[in-house]
MDAnalysis code that builds the backbone (N, CA, C; Angstrom):
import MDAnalysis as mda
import numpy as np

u = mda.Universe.empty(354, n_residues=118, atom_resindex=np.repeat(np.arange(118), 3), trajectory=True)
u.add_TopologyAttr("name", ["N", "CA", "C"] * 118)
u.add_TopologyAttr("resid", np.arange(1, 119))
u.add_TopologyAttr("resname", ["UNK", "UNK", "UNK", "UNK", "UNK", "UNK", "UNK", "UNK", "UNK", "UNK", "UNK", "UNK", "UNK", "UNK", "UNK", "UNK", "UNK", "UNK", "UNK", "UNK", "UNK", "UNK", "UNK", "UNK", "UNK", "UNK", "UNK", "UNK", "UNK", "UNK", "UNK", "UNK", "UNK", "UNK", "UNK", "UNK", "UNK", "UNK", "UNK", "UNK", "UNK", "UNK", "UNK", "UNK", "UNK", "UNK", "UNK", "UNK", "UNK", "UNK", "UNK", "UNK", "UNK", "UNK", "UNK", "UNK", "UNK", "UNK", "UNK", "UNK", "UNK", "UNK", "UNK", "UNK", "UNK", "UNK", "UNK", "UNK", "UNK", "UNK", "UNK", "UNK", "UNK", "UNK", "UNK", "UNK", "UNK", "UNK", "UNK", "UNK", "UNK", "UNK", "UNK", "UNK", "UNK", "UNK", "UNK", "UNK", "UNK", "UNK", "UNK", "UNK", "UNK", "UNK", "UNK", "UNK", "UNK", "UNK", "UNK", "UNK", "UNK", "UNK", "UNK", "UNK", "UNK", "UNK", "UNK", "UNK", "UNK", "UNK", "UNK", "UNK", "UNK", "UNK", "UNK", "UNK", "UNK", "UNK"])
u.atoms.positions = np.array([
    [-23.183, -100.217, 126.676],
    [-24.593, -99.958, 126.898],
    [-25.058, -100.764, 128.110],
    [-25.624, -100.154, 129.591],
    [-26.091, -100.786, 130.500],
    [-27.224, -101.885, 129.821],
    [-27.029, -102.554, 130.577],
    [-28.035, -103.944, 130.301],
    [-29.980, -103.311, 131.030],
    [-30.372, -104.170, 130.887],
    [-32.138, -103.523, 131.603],
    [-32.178, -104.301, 132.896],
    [-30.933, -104.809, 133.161],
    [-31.296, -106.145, 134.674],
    [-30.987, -104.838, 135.619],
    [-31.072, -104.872, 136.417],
    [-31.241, -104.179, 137.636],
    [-29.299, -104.046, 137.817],
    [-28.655, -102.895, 137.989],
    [-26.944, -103.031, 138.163],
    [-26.390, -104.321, 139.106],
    [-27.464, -104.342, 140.340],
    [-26.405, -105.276, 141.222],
    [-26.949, -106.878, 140.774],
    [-27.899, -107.092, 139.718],
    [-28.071, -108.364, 139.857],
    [-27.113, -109.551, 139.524],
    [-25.996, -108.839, 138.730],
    [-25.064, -110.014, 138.813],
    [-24.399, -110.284, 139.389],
    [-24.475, -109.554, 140.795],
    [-23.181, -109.276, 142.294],
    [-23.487, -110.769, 142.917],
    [-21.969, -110.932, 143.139],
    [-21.760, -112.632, 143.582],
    [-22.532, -112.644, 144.666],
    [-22.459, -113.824, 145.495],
    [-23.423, -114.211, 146.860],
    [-22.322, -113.076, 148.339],
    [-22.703, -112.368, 148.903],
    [-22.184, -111.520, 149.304],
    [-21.047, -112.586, 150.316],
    [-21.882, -114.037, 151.311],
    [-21.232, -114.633, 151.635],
    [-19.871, -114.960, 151.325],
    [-19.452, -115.434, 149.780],
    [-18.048, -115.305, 149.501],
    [-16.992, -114.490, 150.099],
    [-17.218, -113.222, 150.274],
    [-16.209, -111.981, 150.340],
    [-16.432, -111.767, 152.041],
    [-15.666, -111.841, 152.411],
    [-15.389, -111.094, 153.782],
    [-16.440, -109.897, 154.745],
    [-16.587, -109.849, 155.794],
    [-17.053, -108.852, 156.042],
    [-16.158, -107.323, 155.534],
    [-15.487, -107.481, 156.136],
    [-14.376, -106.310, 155.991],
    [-14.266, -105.695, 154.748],
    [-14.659, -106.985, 153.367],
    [-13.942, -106.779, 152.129],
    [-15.253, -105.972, 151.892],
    [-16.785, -106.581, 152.268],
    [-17.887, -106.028, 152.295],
    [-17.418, -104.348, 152.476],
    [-17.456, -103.773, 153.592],
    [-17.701, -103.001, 154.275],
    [-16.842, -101.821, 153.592],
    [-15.893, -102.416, 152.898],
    [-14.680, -101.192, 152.169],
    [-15.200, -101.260, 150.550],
    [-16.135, -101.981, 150.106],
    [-16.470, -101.669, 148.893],
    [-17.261, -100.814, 148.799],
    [-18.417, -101.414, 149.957],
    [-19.344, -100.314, 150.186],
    [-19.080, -99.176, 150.405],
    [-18.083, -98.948, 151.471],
    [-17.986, -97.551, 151.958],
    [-17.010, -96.461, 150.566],
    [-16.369, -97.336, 149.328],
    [-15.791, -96.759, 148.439],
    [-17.585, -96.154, 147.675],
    [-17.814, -96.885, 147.359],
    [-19.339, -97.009, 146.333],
    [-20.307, -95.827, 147.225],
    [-20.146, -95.828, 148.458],
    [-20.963, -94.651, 148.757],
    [-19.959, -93.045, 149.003],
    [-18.199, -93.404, 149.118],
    [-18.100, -92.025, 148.728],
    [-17.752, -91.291, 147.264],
    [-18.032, -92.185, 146.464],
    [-18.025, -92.155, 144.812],
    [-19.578, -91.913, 144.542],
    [-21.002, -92.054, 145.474],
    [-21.821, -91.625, 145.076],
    [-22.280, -90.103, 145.222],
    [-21.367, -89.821, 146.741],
    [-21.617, -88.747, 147.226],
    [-20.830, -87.991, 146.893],
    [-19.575, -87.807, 146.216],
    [-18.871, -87.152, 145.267],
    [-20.252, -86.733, 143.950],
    [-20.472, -87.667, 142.996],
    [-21.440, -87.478, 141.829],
    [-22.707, -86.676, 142.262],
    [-23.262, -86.951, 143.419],
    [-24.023, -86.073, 144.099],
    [-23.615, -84.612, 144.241],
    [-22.719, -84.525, 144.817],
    [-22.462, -83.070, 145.195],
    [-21.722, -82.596, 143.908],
    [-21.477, -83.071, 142.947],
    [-20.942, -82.282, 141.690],
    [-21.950, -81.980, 141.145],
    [-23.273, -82.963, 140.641],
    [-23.892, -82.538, 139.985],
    [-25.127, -81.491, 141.254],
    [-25.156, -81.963, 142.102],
    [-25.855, -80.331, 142.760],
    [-25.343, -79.238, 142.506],
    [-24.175, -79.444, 142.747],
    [-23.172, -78.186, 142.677],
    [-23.748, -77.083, 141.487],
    [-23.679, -77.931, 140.082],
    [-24.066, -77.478, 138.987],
    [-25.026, -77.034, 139.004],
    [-26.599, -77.403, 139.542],
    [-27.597, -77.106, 139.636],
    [-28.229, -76.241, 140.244],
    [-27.276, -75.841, 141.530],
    [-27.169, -74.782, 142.534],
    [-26.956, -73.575, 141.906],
    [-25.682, -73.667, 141.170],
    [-24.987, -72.565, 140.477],
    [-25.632, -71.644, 139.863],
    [-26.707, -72.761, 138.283],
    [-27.280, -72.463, 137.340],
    [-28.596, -71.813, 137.744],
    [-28.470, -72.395, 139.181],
    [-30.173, -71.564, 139.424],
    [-30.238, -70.509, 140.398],
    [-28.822, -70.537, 141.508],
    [-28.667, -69.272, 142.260],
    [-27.776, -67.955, 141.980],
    [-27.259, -68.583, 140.191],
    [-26.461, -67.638, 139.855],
    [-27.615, -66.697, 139.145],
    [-28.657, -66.927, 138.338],
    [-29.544, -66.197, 137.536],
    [-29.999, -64.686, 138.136],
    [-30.172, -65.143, 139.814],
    [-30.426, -63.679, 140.475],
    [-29.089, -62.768, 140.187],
    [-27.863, -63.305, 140.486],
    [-26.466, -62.648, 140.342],
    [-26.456, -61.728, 138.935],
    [-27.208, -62.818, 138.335],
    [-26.669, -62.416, 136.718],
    [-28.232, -60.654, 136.580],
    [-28.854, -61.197, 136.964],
    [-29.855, -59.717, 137.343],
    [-29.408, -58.952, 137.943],
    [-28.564, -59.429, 138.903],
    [-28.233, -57.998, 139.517],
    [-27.347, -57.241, 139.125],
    [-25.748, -58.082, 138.881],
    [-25.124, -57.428, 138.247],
    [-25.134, -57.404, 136.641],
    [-25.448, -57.941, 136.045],
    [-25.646, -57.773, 134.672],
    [-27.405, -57.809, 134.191],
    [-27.774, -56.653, 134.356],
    [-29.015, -56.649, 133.904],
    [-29.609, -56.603, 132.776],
    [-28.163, -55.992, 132.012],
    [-28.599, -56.011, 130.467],
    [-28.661, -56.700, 129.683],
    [-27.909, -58.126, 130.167],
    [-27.498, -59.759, 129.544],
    [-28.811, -60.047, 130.501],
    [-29.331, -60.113, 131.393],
    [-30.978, -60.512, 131.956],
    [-31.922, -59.906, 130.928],
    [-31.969, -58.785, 130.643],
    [-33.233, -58.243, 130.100],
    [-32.970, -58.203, 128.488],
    [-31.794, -59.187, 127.814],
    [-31.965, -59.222, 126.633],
    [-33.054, -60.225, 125.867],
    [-33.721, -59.494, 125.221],
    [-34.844, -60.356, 124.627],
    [-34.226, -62.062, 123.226],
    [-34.921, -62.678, 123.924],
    [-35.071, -63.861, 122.721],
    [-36.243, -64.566, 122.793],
    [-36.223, -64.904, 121.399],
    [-37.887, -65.465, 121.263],
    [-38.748, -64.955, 122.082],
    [-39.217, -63.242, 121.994],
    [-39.716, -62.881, 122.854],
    [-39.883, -62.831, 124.183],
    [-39.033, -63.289, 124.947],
    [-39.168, -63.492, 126.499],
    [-37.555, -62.851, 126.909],
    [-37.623, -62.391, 128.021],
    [-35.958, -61.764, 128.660],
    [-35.432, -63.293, 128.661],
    [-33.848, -63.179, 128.494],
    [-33.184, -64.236, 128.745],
    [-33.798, -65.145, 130.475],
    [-34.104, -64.268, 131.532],
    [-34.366, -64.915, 132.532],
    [-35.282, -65.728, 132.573],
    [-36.275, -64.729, 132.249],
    [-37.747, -65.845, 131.990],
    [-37.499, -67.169, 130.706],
    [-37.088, -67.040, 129.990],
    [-36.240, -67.583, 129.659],
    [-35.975, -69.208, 129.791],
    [-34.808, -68.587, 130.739],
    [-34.254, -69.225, 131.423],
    [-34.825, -70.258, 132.552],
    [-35.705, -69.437, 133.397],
    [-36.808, -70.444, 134.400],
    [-38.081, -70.836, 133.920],
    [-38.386, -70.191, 132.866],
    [-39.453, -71.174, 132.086],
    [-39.604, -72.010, 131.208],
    [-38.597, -71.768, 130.579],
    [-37.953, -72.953, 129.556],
    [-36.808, -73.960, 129.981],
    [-35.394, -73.508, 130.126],
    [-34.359, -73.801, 129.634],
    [-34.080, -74.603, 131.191],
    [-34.591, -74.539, 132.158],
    [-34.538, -75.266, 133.546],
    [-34.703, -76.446, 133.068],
    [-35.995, -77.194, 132.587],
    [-36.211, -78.169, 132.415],
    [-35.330, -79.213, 131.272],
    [-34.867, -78.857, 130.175],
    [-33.813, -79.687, 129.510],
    [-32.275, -79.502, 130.571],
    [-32.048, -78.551, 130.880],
    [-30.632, -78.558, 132.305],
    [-31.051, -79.518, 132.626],
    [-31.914, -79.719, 133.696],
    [-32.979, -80.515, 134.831],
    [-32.790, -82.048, 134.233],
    [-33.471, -82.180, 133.384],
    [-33.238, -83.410, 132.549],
    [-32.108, -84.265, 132.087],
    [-30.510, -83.662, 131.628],
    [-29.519, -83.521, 131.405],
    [-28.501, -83.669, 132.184],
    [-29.142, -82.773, 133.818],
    [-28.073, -83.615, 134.786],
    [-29.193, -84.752, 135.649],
    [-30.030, -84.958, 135.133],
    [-30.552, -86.361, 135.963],
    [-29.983, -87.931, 134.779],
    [-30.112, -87.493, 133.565],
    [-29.736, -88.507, 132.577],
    [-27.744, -88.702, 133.050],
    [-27.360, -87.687, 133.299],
    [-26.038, -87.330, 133.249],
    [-25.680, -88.097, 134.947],
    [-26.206, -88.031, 136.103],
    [-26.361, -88.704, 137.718],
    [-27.237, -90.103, 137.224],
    [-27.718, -90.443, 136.742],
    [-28.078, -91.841, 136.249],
    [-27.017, -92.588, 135.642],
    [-26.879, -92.320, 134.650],
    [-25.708, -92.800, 133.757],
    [-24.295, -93.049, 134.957],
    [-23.996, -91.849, 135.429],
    [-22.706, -91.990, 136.186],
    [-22.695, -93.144, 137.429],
    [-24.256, -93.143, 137.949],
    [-24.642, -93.812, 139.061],
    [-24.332, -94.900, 138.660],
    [-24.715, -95.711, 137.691],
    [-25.325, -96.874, 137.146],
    [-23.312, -97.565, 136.825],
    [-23.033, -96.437, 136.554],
    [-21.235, -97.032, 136.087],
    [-20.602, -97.253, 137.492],
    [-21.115, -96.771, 138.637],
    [-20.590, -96.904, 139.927],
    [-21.015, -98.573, 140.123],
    [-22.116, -98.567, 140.203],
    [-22.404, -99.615, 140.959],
    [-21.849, -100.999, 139.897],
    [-21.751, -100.781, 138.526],
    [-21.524, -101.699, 137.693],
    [-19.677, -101.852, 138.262],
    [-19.325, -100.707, 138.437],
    [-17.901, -100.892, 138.831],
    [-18.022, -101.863, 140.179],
    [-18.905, -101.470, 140.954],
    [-18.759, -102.205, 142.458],
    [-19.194, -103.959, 142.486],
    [-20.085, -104.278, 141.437],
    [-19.751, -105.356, 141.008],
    [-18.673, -106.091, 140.675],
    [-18.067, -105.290, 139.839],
    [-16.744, -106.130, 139.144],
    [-15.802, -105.888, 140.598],
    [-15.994, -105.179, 140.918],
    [-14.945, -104.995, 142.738],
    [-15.489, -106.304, 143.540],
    [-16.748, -106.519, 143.636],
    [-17.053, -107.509, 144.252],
    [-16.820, -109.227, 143.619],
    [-16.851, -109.166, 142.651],
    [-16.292, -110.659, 141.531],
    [-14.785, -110.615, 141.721],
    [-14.430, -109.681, 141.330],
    [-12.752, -109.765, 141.856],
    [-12.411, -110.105, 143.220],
    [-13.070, -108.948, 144.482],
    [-12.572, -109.899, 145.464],
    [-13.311, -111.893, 145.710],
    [-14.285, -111.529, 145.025],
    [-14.704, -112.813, 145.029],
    [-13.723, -114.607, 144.606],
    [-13.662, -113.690, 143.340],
    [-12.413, -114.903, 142.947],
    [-11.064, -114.750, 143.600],
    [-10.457, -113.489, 144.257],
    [-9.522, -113.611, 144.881],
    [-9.735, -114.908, 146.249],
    [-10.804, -114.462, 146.772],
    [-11.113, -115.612, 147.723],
    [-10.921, -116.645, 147.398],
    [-11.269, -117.192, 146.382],
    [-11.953, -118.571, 145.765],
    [-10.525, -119.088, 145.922],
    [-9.464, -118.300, 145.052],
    [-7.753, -118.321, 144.789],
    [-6.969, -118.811, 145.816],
    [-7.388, -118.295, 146.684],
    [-6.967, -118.322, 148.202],
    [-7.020, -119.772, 148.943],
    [-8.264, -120.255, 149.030],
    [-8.884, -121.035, 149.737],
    [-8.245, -122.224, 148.875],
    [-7.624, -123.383, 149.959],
    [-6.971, -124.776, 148.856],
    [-7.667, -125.609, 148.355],
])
């Protein structure tokens, strides 16, 4: 269970670690964000530019009724918003394990330093 402190507040004094060591954690931590980014767009793209698809070619799975409304309407008046919700809880959560990982990347090289030094 994430803690309520902010992810990076327990990240060592950046001074310890190297520039270099800096610069490759970071640059891991931002293409592990932009991976989670573009997956969960991906999903969101899909779910919302496939609905026209699904009208066009399947109109009869569009215009099937539930709870009174066509599946589409449906779909963009209801069922958007728990999706919507689901992959932001779902890009939070994943976010939050990144940066908690890039911590422990940063304590590790940290004490590797420490190891180092006589």
């Amino acid at each position: 269970m994430p803690s309520n402190s902010p992810p990076l507040a327990n990240a060592p004094n950046p001074a310890s670690i190297t520039e270099a060591e800096a610069e490759k954690i970071t640059s891991l931590v931002m293409r592990r964000q932009l991976a989670l980014s573009l997956r969960v767009a991906s999903v969101f793209f899909v779910l919302l530019f496939g609905l026209p698809l699904v009208n066009l070619y399947a109109p009869a799975l569009a215009n099937t009724s539930i709870l009174g409304f066509t599946l589409t309407w449906l779909t963009l008046g209801v069922l958007v918003y728990p999706i919507t919700v689901a992959l932001s809880y779902y890009f939070v959560r994943n976010s939050d394990a990144i940066e908690a990982d890039c911590v422990q990347i940063t304590q590790a090289a940290r004490s590797e330093t420490h190891e180092a030094q006589p």
